[in-house]
py3Dmol code that shows the C-alpha trace and the ligand (Angstrom):
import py3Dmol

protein = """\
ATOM      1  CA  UNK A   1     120.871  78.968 128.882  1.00  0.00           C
ATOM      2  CA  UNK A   2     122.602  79.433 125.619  1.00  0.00           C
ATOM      3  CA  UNK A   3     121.455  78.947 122.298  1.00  0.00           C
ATOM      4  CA  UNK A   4     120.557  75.320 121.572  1.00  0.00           C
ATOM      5  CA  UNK A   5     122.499  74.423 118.069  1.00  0.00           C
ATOM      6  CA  UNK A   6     119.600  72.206 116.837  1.00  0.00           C
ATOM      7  CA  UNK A   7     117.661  74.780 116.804  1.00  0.00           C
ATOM      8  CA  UNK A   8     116.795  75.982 112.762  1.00  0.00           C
ATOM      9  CA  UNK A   9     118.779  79.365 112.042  1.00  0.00           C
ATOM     10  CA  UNK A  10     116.526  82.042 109.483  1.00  0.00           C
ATOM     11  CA  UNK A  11     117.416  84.743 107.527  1.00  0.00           C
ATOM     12  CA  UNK A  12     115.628  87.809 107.793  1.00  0.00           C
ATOM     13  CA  UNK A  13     114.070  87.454 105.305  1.00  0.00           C
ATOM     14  CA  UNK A  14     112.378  84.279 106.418  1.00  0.00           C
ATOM     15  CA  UNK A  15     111.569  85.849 109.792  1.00  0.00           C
ATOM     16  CA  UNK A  16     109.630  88.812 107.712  1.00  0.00           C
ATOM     17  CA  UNK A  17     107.489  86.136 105.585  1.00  0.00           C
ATOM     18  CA  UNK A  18     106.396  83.910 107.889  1.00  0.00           C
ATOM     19  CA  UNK A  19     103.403  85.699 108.558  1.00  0.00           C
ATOM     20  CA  UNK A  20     101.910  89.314 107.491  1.00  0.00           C
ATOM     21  CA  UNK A  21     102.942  90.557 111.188  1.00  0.00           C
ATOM     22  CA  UNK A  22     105.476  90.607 113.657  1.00  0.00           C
ATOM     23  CA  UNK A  23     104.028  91.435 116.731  1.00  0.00           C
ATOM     24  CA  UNK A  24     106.221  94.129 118.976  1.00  0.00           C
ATOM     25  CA  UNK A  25     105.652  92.538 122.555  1.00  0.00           C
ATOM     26  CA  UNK A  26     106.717  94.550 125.560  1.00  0.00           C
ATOM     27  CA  UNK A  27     106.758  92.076 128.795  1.00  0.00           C
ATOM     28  CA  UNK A  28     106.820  93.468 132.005  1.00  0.00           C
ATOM     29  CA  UNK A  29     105.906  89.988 133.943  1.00  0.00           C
ATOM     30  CA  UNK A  30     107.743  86.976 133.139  1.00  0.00           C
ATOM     31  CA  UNK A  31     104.526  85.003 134.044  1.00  0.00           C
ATOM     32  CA  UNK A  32     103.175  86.251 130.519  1.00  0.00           C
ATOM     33  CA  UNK A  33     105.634  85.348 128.328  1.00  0.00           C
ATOM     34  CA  UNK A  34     104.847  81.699 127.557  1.00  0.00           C
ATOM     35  CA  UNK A  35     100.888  81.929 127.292  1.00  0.00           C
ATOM     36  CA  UNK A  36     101.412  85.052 125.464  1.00  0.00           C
ATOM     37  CA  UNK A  37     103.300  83.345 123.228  1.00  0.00           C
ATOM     38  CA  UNK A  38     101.080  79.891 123.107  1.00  0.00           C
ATOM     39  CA  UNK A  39      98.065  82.241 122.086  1.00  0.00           C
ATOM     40  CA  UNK A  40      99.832  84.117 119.577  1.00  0.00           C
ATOM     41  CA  UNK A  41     100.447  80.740 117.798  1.00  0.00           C
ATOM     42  CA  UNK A  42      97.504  79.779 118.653  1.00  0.00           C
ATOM     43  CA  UNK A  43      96.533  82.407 116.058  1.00  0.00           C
ATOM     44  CA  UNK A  44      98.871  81.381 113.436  1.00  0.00           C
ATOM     45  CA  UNK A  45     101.394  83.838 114.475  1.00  0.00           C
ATOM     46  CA  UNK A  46     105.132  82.213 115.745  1.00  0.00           C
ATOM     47  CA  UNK A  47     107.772  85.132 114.861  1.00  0.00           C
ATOM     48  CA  UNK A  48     107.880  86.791 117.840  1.00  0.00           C
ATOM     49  CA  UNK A  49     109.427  90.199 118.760  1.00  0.00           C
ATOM     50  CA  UNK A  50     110.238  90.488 122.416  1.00  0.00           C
ATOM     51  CA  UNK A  51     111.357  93.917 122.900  1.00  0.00           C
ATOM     52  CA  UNK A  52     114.308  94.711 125.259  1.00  0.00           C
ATOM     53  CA  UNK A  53     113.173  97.387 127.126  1.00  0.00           C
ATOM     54  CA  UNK A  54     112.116  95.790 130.421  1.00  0.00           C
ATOM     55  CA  UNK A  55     114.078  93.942 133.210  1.00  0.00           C
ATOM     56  CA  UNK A  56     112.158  90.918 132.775  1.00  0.00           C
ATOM     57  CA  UNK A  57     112.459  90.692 128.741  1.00  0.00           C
ATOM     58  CA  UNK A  58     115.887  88.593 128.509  1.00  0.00           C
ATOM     59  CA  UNK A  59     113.855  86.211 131.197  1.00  0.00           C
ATOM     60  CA  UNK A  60     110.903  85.752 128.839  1.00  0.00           C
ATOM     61  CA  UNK A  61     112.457  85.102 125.968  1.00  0.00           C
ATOM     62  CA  UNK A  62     114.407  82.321 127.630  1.00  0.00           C
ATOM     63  CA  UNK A  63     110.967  80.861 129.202  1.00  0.00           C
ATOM     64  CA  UNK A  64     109.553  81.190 125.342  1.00  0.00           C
ATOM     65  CA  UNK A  65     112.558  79.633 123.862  1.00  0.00           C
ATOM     66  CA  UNK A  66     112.229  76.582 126.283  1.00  0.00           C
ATOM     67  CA  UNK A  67     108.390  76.251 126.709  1.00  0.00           C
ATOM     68  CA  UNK A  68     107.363  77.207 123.058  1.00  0.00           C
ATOM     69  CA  UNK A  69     109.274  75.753 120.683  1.00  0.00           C
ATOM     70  CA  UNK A  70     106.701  76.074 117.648  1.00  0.00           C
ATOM     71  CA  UNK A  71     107.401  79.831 118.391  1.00  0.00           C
ATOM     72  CA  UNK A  72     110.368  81.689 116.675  1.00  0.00           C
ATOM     73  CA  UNK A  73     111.479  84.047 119.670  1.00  0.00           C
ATOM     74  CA  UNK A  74     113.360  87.137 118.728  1.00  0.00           C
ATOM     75  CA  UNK A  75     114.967  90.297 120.683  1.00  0.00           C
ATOM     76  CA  UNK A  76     113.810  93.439 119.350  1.00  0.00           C
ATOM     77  CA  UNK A  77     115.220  97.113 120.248  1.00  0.00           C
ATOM     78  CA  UNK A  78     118.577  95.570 120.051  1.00  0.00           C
ATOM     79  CA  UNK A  79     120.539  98.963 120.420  1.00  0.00           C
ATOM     80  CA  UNK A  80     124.267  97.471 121.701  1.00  0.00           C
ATOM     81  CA  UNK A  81     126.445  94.688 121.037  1.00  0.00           C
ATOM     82  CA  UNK A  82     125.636  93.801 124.552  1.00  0.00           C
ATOM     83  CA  UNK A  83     122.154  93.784 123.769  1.00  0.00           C
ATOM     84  CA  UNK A  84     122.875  91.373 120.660  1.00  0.00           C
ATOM     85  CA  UNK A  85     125.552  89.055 122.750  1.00  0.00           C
ATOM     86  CA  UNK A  86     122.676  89.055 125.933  1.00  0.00           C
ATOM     87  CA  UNK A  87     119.726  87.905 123.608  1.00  0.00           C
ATOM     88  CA  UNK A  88     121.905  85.193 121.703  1.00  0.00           C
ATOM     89  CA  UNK A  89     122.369  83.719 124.922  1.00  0.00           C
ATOM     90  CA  UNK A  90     118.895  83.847 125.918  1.00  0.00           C
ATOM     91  CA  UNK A  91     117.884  82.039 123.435  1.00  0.00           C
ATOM     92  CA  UNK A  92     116.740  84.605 120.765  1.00  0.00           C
ATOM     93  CA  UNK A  93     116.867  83.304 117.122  1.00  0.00           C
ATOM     94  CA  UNK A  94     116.709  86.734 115.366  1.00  0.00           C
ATOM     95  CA  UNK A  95     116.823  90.410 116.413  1.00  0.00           C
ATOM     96  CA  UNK A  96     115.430  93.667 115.423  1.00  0.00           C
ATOM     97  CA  UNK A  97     116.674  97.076 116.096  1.00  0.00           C
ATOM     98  CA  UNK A  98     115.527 100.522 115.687  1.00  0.00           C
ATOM     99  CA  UNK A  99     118.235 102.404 114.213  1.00  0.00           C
ATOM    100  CA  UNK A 100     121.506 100.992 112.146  1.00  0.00           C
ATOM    101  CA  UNK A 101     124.938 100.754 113.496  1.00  0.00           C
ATOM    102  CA  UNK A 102     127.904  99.102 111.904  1.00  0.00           C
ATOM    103  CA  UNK A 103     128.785  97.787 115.349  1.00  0.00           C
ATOM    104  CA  UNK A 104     125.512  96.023 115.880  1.00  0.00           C
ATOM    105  CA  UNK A 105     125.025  94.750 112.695  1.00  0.00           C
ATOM    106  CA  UNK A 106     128.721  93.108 113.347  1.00  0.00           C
ATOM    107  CA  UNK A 107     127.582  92.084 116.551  1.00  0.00           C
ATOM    108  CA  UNK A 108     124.166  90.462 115.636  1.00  0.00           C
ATOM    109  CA  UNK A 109     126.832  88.955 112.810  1.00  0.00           C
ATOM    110  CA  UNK A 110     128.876  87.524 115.381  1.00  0.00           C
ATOM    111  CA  UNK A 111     126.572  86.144 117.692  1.00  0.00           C
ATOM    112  CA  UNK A 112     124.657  84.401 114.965  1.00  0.00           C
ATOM    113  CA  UNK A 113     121.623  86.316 114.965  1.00  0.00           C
ATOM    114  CA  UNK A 114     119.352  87.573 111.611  1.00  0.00           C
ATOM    115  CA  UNK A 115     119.449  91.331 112.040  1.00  0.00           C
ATOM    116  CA  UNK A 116     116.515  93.346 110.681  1.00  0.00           C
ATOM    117  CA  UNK A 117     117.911  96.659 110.884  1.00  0.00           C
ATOM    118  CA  UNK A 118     115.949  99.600 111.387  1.00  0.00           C
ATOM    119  CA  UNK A 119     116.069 102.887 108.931  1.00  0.00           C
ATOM    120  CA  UNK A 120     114.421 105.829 108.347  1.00  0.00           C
ATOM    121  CA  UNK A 121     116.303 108.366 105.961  1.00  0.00           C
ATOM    122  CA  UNK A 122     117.845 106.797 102.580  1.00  0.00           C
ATOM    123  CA  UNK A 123     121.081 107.523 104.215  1.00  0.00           C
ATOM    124  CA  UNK A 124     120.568 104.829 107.109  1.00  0.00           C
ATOM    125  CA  UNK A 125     119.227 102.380 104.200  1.00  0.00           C
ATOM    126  CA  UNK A 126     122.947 103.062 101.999  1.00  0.00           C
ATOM    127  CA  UNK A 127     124.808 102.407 105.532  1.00  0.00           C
ATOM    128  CA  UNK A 128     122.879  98.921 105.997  1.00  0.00           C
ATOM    129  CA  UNK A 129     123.278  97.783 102.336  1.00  0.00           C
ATOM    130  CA  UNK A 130     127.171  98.693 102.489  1.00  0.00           C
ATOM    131  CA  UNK A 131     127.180  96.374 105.475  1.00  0.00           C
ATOM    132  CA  UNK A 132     125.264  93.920 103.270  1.00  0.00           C
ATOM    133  CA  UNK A 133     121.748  94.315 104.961  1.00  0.00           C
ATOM    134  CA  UNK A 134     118.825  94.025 102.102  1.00  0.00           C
ATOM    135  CA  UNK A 135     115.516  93.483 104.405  1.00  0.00           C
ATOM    136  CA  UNK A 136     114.800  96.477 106.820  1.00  0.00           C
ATOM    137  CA  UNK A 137     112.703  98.057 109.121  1.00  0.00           C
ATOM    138  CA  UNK A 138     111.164 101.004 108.850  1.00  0.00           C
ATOM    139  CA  UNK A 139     110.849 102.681 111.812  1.00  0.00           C
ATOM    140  CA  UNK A 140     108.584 104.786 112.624  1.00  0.00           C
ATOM    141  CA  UNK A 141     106.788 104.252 110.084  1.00  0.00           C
ATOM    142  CA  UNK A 142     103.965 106.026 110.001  1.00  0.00           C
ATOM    143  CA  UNK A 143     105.580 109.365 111.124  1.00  0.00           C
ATOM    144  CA  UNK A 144     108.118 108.896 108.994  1.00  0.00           C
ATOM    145  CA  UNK A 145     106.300 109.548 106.097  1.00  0.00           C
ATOM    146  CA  UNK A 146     104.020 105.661 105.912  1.00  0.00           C
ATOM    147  CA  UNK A 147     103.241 104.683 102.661  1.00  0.00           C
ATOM    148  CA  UNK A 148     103.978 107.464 100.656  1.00  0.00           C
ATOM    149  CA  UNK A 149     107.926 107.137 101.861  1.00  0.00           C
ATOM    150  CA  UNK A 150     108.129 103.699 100.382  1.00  0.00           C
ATOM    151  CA  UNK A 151     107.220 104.416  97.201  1.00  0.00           C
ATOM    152  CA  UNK A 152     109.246 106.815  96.959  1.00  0.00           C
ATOM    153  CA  UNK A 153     111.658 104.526  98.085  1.00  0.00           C
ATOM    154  CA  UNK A 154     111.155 102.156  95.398  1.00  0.00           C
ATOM    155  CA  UNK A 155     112.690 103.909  93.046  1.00  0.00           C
ATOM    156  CA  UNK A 156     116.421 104.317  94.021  1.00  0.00           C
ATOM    157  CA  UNK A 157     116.402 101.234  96.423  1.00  0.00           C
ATOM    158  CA  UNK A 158     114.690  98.856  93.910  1.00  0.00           C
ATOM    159  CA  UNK A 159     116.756  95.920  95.830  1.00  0.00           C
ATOM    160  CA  UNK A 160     115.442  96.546  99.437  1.00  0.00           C
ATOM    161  CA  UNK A 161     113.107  95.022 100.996  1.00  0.00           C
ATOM    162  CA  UNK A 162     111.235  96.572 104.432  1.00  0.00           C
ATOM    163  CA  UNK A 163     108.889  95.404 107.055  1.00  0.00           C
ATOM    164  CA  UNK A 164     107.409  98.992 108.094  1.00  0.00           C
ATOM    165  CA  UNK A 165     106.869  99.341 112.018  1.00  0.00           C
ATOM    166  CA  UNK A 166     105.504 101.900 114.047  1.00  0.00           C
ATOM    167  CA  UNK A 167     101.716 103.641 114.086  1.00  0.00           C
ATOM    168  CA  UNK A 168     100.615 100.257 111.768  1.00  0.00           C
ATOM    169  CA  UNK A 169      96.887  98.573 112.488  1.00  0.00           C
ATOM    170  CA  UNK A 170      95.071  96.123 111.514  1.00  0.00           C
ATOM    171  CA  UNK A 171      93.296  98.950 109.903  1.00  0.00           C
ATOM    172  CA  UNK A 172      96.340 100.475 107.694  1.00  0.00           C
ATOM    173  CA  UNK A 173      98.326  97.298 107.831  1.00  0.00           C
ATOM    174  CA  UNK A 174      97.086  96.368 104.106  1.00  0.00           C
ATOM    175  CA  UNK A 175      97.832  99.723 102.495  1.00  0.00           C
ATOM    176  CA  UNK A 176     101.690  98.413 103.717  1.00  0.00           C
ATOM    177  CA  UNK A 177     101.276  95.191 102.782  1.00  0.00           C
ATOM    178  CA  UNK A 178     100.072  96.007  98.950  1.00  0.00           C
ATOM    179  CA  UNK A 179     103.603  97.668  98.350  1.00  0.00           C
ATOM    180  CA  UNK A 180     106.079  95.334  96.551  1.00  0.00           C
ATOM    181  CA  UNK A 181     108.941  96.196  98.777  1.00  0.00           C
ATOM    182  CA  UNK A 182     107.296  95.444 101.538  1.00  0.00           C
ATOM    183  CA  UNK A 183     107.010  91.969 103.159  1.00  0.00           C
ATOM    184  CA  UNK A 184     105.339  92.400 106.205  1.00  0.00           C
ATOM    185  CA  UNK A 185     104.745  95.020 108.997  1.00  0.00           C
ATOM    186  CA  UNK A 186     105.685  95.178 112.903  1.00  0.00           C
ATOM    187  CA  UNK A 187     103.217  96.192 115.233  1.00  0.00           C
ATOM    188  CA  UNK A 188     102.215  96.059 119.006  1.00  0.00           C
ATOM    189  CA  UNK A 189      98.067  95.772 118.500  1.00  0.00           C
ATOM    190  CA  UNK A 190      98.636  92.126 118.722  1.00  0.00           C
ATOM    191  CA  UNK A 191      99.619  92.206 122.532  1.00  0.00           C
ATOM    192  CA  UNK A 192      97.420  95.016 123.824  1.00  0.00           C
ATOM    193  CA  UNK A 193      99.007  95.336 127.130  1.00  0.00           C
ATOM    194  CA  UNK A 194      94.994  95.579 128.789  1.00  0.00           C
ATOM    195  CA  UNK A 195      95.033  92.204 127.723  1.00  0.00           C
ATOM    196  CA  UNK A 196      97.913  90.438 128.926  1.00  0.00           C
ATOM    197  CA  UNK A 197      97.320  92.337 132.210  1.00  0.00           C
ATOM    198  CA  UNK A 198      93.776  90.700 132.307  1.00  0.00           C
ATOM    199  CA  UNK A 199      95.612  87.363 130.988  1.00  0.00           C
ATOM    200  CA  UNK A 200      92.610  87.273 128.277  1.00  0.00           C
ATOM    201  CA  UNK A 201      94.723  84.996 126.083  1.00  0.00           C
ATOM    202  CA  UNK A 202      92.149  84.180 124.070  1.00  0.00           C
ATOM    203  CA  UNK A 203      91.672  87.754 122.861  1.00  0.00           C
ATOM    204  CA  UNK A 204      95.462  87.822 121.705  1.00  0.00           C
ATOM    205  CA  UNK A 205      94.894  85.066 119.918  1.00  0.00           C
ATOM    206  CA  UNK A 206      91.956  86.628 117.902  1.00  0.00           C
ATOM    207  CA  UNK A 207      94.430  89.528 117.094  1.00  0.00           C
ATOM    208  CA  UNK A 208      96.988  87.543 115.878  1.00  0.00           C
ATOM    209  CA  UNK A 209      94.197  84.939 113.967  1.00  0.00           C
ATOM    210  CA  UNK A 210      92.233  88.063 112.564  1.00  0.00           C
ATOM    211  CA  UNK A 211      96.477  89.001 110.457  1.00  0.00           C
ATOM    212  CA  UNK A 212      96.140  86.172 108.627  1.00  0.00           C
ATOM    213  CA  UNK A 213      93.227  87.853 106.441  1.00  0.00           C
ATOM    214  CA  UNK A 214      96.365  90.060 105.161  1.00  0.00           C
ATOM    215  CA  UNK A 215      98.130  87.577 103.801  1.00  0.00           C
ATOM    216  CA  UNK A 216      98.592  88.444 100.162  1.00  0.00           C
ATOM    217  CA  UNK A 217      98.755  86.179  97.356  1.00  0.00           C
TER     218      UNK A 217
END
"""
ligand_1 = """\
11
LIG
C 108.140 99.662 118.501
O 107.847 100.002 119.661
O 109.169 99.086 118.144
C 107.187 100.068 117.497
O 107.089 101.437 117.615
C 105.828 99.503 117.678
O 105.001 100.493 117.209
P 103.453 100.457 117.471
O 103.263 100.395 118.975
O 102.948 101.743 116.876
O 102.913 99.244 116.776
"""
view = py3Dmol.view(width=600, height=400)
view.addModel(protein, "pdb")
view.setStyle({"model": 0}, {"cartoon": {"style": "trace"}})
view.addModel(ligand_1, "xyz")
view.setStyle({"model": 1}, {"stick": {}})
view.zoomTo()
view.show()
């Protein structure tokens, strides 16, 4: 399947404020991908992060694309322009990645996909902006300095915004959230992999309807 053209295109910025999350989903059975999705909608949660580090993950987000369409399916550790090209195809309207090249970022360009690039030094952020990248990820977050880094961060990158992934929870997700740069966080606690094993759907769903309690002004 290739991308359908009807369906909407979105910024990256738009992907980072649909909702206070964007859940990091690792799939390792293509059987999960559509009722995980369906309950994290369910839950008010439809920008989705399908992570391309299994053999089964360009699968799922083709079954997603197809069987969910009030979900937004993207690829996330989009590391090649192969990666970008192979999850344009399947279907994936936006892409995530955990460091910055120039190549990707051209590639995600090319193929049509929002890139949220990844950073973690101020180096990596002046790279992205040169290639005309404002919203960001910052990955990992938490060990690379959480909070604290952000502020600091405010300062000489007053015209970035980030979505901070990596060691967020529901239970620090807030002290992200209250930071003007930032828009919203990544995170895998919505799709505890326990759960989808057990296909407790209605447990994801809980996860993803207990983020909306984040949502900030
Ligand atoms: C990722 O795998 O892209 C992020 O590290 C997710 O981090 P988390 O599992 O700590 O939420």
């Amino acid at each position: 399947m290739t991308t359908s053209s009807a369906a909407a295109t979105f910024t990256a910025l738009q992907v980072m404020q649909d909702a206070p999350v964007i859940p990091v989903i690792v799939l390792n059975d293509l059987a999960h991908a559509v009722p995980m999705a369906r309950a994290l909608v369910a839950g008010g949660v439809r920008m989705l992060e399908v992570t391309l580090r299994t053999p089964q993950a360009l699968a799922c987000i083709e079954a997603i694309a197809r069987a969910v369409p009030e979900a937004v399916v993207g690829a996330g550790t989009v590391r090649s322009r192969a990666d970008a090209q192979a999850a344009a195809n399947a279907g994936a309207r936006f892409a995530v990645s955990p460091g910055y090249t120039s190549a990707v970022g051209q590639a995600c360009r090319d193929v049509g996909l929002a890139l949220l690039p990844g950073v973690a030094t101020g180096s990596e952020i002046m790279m992205a902006q040169e290639d005309g990248f404002t919203e960001l990820k910052f990955f990992p977050a938490m060990q690379a300095g959480g909070p604290a880094m952000l502020k600091a961060w405010s300062g000489p990158f007053f015209d970035v915004r980030f979505c901070p992934t990596g060691g967020v929870s529901l239970q620090n997700a807030a002290d992200f959230l209250a930071l003007p740069n930032v828009v919203c966080v990544g995170g895998s606690w919505l799709v505890p992999a326990d759960a989808m094993a057990a296909g407790d759907w209605g447990r994801i769903t809980q996860l993803a309807a207990d983020t909306q309690a984040l949502r900030v002004g």
